[in-house]
KOLNU-489691 format. One record per residue: residue number from 1; x, y, z of N, C-alpha, C in turn. Coordinates in Angstrom, 1 decimal. Example, Ala and Ser with C-alpha at 12.3 -4.5 7.8 and 13.67 -1.06 7.14 Angstrom:
% KOLNU-489691
(1; (13.2; -5.7; 7.8); (12.3; -4.5; 7.8); (13.2; -3.3; 7.8))
(2; (12.8; -2.2; 7.1); (13.7; -1.1; 7.1); (12.9; 0.0; 7.9))
% end
This chain:
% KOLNU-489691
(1; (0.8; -1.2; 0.0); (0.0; 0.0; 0.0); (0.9; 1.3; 0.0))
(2; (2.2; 0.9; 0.7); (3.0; 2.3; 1.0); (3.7; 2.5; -0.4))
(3; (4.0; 1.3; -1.1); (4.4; 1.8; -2.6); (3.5; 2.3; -3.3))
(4; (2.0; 2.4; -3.5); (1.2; 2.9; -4.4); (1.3; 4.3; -4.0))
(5; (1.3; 4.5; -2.2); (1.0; 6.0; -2.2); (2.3; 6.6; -2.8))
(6; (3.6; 6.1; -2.5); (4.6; 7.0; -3.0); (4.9; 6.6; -4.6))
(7; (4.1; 6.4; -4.9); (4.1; 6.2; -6.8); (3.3; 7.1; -7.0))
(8; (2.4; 7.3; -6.5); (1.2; 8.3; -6.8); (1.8; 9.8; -6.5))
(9; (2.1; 10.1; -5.3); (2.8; 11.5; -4.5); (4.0; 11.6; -5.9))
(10; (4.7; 10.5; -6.5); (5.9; 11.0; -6.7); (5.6; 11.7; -8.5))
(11; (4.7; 10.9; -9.1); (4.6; 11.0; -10.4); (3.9; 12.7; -11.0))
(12; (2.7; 12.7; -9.5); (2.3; 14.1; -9.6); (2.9; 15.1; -9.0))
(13; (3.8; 14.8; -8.0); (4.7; 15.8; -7.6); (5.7; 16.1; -8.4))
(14; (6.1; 15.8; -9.3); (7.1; 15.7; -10.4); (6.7; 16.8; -11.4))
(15; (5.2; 16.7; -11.7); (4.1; 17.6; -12.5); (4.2; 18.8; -12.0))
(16; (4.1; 18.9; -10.8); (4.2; 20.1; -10.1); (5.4; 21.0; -10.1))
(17; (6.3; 20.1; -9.5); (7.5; 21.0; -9.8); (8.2; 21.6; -11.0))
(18; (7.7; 20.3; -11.8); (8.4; 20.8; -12.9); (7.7; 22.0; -13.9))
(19; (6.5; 22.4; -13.5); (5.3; 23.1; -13.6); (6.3; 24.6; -12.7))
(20; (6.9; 24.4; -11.3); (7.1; 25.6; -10.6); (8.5; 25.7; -11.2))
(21; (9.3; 24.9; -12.1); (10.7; 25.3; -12.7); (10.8; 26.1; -14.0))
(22; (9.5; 25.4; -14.3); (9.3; 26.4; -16.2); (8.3; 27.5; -15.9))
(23; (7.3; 27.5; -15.4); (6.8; 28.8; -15.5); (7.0; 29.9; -15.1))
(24; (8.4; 30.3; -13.7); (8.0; 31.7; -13.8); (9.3; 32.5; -15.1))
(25; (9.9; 31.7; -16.3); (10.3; 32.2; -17.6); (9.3; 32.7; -18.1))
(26; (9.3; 34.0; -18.4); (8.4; 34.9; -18.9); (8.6; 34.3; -20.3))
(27; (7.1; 34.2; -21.0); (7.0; 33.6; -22.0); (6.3; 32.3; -22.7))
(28; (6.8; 31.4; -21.6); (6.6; 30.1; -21.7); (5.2; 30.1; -21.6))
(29; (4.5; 30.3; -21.1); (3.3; 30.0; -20.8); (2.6; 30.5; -21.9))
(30; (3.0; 31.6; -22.8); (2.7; 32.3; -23.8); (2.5; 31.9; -25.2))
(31; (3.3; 30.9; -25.0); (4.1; 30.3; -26.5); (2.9; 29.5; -26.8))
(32; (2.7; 30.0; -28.3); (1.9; 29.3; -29.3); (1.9; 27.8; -29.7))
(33; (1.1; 26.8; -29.7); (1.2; 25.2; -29.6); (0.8; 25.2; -31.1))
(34; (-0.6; 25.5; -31.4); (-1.4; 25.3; -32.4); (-2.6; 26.2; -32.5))
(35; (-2.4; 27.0; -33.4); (-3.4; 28.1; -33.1); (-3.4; 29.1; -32.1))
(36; (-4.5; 29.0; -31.5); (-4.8; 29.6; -29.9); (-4.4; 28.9; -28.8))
(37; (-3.9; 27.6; -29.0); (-4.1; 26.9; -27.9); (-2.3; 27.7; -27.8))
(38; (-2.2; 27.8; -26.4); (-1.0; 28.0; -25.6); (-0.3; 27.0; -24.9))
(39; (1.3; 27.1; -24.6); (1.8; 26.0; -23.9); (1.3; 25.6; -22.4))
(40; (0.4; 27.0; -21.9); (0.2; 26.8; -20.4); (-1.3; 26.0; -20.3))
(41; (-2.0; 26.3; -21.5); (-2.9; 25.6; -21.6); (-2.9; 24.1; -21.9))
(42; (-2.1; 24.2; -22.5); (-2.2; 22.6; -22.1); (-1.0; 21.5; -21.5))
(43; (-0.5; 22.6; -20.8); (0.2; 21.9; -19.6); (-0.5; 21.5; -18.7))
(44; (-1.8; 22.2; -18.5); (-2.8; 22.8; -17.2); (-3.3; 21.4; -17.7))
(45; (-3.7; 21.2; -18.9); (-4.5; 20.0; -19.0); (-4.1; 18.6; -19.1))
(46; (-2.6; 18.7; -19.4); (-2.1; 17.6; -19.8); (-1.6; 17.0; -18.3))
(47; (-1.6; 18.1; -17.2); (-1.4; 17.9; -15.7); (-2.9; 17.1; -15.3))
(48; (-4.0; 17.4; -15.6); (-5.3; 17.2; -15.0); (-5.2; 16.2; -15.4))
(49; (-5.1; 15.1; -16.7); (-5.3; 14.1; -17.3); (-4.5; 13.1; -16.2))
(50; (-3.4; 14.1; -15.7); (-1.9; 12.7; -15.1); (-2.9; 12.9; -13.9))
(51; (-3.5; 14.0; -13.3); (-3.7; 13.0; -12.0); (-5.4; 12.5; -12.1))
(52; (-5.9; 12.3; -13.0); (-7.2; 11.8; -12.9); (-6.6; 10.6; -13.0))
(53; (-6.0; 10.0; -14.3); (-5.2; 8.6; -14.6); (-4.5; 8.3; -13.7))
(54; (-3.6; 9.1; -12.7); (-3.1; 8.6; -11.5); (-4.1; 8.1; -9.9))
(55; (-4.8; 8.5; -10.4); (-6.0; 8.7; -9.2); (-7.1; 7.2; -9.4))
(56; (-7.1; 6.8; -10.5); (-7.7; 5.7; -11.2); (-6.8; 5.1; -11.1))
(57; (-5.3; 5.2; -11.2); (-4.6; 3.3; -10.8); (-4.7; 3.5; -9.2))
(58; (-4.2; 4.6; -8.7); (-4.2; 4.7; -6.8); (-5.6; 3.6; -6.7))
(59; (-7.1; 4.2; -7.1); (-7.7; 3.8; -6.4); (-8.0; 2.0; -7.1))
(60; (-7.9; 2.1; -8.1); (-7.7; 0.1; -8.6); (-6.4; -0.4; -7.8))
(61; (-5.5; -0.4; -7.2); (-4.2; -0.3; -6.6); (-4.4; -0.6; -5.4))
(62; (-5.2; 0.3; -4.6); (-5.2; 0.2; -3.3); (-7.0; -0.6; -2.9))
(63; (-7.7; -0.6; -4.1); (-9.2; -1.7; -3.7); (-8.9; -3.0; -3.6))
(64; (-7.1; -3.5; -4.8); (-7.1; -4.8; -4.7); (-6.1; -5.1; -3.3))
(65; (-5.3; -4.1; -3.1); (-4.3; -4.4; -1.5); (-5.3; -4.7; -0.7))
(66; (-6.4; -3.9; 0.0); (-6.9; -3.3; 0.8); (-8.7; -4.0; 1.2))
(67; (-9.1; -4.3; 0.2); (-10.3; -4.7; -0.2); (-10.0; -6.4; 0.6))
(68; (-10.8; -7.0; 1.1); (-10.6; -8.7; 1.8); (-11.4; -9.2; 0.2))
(69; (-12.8; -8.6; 0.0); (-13.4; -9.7; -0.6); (-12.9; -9.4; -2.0))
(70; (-12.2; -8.6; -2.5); (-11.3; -8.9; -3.6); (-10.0; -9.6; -3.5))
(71; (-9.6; -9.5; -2.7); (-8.8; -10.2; -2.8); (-9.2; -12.0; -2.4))
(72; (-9.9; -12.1; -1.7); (-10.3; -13.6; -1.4); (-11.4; -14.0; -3.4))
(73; (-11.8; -12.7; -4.3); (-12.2; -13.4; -5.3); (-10.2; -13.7; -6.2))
(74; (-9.5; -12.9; -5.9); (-8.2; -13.0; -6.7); (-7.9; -14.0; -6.4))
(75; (-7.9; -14.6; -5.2); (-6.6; -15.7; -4.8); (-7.9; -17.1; -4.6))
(76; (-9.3; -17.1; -4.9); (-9.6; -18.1; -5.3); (-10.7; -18.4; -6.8))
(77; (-10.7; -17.7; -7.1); (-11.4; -17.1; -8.3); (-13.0; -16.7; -8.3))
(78; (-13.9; -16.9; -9.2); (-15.1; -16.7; -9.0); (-15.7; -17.9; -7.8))
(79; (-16.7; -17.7; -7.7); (-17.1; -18.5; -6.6); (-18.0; -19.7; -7.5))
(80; (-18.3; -20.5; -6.7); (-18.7; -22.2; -7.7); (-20.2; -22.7; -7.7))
(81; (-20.4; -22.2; -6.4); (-21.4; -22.3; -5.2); (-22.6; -21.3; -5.3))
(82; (-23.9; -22.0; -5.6); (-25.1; -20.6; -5.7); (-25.1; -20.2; -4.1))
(83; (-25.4; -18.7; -4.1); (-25.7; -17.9; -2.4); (-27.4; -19.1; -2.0))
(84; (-27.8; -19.4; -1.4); (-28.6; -20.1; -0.3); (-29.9; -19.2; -1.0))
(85; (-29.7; -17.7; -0.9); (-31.2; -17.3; -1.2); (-31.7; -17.5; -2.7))
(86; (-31.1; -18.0; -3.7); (-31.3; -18.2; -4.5); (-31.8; -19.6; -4.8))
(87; (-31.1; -20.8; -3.8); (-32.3; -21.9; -3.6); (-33.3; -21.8; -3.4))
(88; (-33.8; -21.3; -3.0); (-35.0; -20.6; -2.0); (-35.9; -20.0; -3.3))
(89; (-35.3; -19.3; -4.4); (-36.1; -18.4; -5.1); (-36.8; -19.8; -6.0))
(90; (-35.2; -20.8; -6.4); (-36.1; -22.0; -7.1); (-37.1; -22.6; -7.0))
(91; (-37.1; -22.8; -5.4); (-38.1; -23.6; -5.0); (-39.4; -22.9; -4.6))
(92; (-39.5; -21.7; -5.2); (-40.8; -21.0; -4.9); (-41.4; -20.9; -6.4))
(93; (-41.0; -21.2; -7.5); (-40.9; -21.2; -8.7); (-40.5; -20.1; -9.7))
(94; (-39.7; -19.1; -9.2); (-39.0; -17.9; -9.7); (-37.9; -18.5; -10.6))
% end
């Protein structure tokens, strides 16, 4: 679990700084990509993408550590066995 958080902290803290090394160059933020779009604009966005995508393996990452009944389906697979209330539905004629 302690490796996901610090994969997660490190990948977007990386974003960050390296976000606080290039921008205060006057300019940079200014500079033309394609048209109108700007480099700061889609820094801004190409940051938001890393941590929504980061935030989606954190949380698939830490439901399968962390979670019992995933992990009890991982380490013995689907289950074999109908739940009890479902005999019950047969025999009522559902």
């Amino acid at each position: 679990m302690h490796a996901a958080q610090r994969r997660f902290l490190a990948v977007n803290a990386s974003a960050v700084m390296a976000a606080i090394a290039l921008f205060p160059v006057t300019g940079v933020l200014q500079a033309r990509v394609a048209g109108h779009l700007t480099f700061g604009v889609l820094w801004g966005f190409l940051q938001c993408l890393l941590l929504v995508a980061s935030a989606w393996w954190y949380e698939m990452r830490s439901t399968r550590v962390c979670d019992p009944l995933e992990q009890s389906l991982s380490l013995t697979g689907p289950p074999t066995t109908t739940p009890d209330h479902l005999h019950e539905a047969d025999r009522q004629g559902w």
